[in-house]
N, C-alpha and C positions, 0 to 999 in steps of 0.2 A: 190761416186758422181753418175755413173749412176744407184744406190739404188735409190738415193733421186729424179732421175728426172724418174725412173719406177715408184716411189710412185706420184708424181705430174703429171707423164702421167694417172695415175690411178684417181683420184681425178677432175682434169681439165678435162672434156669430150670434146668429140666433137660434134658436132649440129650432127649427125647421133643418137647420143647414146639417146637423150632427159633430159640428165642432164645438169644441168648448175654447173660452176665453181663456188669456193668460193669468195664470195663477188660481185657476180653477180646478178640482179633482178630476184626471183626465179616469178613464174607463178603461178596463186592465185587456190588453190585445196581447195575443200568442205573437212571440219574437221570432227570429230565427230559430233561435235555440233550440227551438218545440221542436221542429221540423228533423233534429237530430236526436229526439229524445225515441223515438220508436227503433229505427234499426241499431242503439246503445242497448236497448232492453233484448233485444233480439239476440245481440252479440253474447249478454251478459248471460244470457240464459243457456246458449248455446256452447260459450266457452268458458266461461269464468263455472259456472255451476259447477260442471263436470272437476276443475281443478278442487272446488272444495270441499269434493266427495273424495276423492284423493289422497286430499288433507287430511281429511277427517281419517280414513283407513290407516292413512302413516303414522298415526299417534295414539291409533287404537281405538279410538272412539266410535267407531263403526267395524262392523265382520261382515263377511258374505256366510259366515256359517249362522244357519237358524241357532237360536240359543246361548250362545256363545254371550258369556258376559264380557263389557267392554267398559273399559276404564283408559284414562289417560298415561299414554306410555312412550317411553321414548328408547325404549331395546330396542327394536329394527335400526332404528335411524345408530344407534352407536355398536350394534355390530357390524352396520355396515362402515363405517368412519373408524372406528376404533380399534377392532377385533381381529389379530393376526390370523383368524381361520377364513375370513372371509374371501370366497373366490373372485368378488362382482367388484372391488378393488381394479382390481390387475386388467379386469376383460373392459373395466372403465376406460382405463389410458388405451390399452389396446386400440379402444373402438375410437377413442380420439385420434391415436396416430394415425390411423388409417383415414378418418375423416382428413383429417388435413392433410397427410400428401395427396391422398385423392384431390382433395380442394384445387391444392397449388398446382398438382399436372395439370388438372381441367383447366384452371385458368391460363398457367403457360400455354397451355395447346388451344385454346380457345381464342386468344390477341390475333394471333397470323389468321385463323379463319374472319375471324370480324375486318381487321384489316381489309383481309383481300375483297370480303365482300362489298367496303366500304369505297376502297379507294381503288380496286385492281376491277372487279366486275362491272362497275360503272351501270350501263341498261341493264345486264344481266342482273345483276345483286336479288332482288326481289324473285325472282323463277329460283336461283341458285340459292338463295334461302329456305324457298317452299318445300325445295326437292332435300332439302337437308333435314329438315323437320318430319318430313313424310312418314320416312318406318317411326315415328314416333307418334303416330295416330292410331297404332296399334297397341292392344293391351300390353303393360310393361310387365305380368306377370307371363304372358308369350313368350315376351323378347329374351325375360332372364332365361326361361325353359329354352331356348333355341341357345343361346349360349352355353347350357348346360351339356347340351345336345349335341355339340361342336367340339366345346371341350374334352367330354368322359373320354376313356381309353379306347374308344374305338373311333372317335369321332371326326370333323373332316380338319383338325389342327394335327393331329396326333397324326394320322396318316400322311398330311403334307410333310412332318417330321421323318416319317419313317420314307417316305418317296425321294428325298432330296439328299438321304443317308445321314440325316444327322444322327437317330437311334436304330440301331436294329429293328427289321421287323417282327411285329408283335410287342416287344417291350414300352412299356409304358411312360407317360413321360410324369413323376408324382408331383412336380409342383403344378403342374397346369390344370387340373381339376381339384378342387378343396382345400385349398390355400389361400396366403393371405394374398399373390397374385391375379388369384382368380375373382376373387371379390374384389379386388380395385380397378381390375381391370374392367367390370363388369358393370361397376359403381364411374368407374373413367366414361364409358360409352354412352351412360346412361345420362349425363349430366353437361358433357361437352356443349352438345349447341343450344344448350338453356343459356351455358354458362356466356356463349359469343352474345345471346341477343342482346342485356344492359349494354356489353359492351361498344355492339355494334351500333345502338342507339344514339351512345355518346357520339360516335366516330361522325355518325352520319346526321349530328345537328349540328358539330363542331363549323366554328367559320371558317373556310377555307380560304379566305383573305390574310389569315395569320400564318398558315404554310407559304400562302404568295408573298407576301411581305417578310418573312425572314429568309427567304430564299433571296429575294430583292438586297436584303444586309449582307448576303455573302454566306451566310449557312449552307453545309453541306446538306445533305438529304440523310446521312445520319446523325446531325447535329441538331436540325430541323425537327426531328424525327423526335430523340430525346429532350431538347429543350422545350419545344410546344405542342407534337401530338400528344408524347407519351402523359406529360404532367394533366392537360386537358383530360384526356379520356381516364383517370385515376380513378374518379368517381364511378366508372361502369365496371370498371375493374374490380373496388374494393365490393358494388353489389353483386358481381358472378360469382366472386370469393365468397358472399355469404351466400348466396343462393344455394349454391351445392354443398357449404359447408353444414348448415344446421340444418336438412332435412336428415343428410347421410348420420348425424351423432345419433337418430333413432332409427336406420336403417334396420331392417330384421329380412327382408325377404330374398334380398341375393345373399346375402349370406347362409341363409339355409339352405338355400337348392345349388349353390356354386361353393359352398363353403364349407361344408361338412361339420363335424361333431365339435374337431379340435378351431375351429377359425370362426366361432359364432362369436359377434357384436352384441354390445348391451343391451340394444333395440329385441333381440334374439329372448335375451334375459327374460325381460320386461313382458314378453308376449308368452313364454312359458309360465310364467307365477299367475297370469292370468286366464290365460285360457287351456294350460294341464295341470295346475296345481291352483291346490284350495287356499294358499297362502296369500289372500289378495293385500294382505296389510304388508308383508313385505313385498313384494310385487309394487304396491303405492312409496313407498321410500325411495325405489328405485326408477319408477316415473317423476316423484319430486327432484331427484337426483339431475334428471336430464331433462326439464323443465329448468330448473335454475341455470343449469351449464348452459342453455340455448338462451336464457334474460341475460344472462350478464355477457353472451357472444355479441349478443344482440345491442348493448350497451357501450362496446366497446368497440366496437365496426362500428357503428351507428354515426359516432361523432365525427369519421373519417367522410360518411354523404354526406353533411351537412358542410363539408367546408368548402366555401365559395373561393374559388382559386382567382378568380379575377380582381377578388378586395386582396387577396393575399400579393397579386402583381401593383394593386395601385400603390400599396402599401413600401413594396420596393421600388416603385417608381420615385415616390416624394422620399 
């Protein structure tokens, strides 16, 4: 008995202690939650805003011209969907195609560099990554001008061309400056050793007990290779694939300086209606445009990270 009334003197406080007894009105305390409620407002204001001034321009509700009366409309949005004279159609897929082979080269050419950093450079890996990164601490609006620079008709591709006889000299070579080559190639260079790092991530938390051990079963080192690196490391893969996928669908700046008049990308589009033309309401249809194309990339890679490939082996296990 006086166990059970030490434990309820313990339990039952007194107004000194600042506890309250069980089944008392407790006193309302900031949770975690709180702690996440400033950088959401932060975010909200920073990104979400801007989208619903967007919104608003895309359906007419708002103009950048003083005066201009504004009413709810939806011509922009179905001449561009609907309307056989529309040109932003056409340069839409364009600018997709392009994003995706870019995508998939980077990523093909990207696995052997992770790789080798992972599993071939051993001490080195870390110095032979820094040094790969390096010319990328320089402005990328540089880099495209230096390639620009390289490419035009006189520059030092074109002359290694004409040096080795593949062209005449003086004659020009017309896909290698302002083409759809030269923008991917351009877009290729730019995105490659972002695209190694998820990859390289994976490769290099992977356990390398599961290479010893099915080597141990008799696996070849190309069996090994595809049965447990490759599937493992998928996850870093499907995020380099978005990495360089959805920034490149709004690309505008190698395209204009490596791509000339006839090989401009959406992203191209999207920055003429707003910063040379006074048409910011269609200009906003065409940012909603690729805003949605980038949610629902993003929704649909998305569920390929989240899949835990170890539940997916115990699952074959039993």
């Amino acid at each position: 008995m006086a166990g059970g009334q030490g434990l309820l003197t313990s339990v039952t406080s007194s107004p000194e202690t600042g506890t309250s007894a069980p089944g008392s009105r407790r006193s309302w305390r900031p949770g975690r939650g709180s702690l996440v409620l400033p950088p959401l407002l932060f975010v909200a204001l920073l990104l979400l805003a801007p989208i619903v001034f967007i919104t608003l321009f895309s359906v007419g509700l708002r103009s950048n011209v003083p005066g201009t009366d504004v009413a709810f409309s939806l011509d922009n949005w179905k001449s561009l969907l609907f309307s056989d004279s529309s040109p932003f159609r056409a340069r839409f897929l364009y600018s997709m195609k392009v994003a995706l082979v870019v995508s998939l080269v980077s990523t093909v050419a990207a696995y052997p560099l992770a790789y080798f950093l992972s599993f071939v450079a051993r001490k080195r890996r870390y110095t032979l990554l820094l040094l790969l990164l390096a010319p990328f601490f320089t402005s990328y609006l540089l880099r495209v001008l230096a390639w620009q620079i390289m490419l035009n008709d006189r520059g030092v591709v074109t002359s290694a061309i004409w040096a080795i006889g593949l062209k005449p000299n003086g004659e020009p070579v017309p896909w290698l400056i302002y083409s759809t080559f030269s923008v991917s190639l351009v877009l290729f260079y730019s995105w490659v050793p972002f695209v190694a790092l998820p990859i390289f991530a994976v490769l290099e938390n992977m356990d390398h007990r599961l290479l010893e051990a099915a080597q141990d079963l008799g696996a070849s080192r190309w069996s090994t290779f595809w049965r447990v690196t490759f599937p493992l490391s998928l996850p870093g893969v499907i995020a380099g694939f978005i990495f360089v996928l959805i920034p490149t669908t709004g690309e505008f700046i190698a395209p204009l300086l490596v791509g000339g008049p006839n090989n401009q990308l959406f992203g191209n589009s999207i920055q003429a209606f707003f910063g040379s033309s006074s048409n910011w309401n269609y200009g906003s249809v065409l940012a909603m445009t690729l805003i949605f194309t980038v949610v629902v990339l993003m929704l649909v890679f998305g569920r390929f990270l989240n899949t835990d490939l170890r539940t997916a082996s115990r699952r074959d296990d039993a």
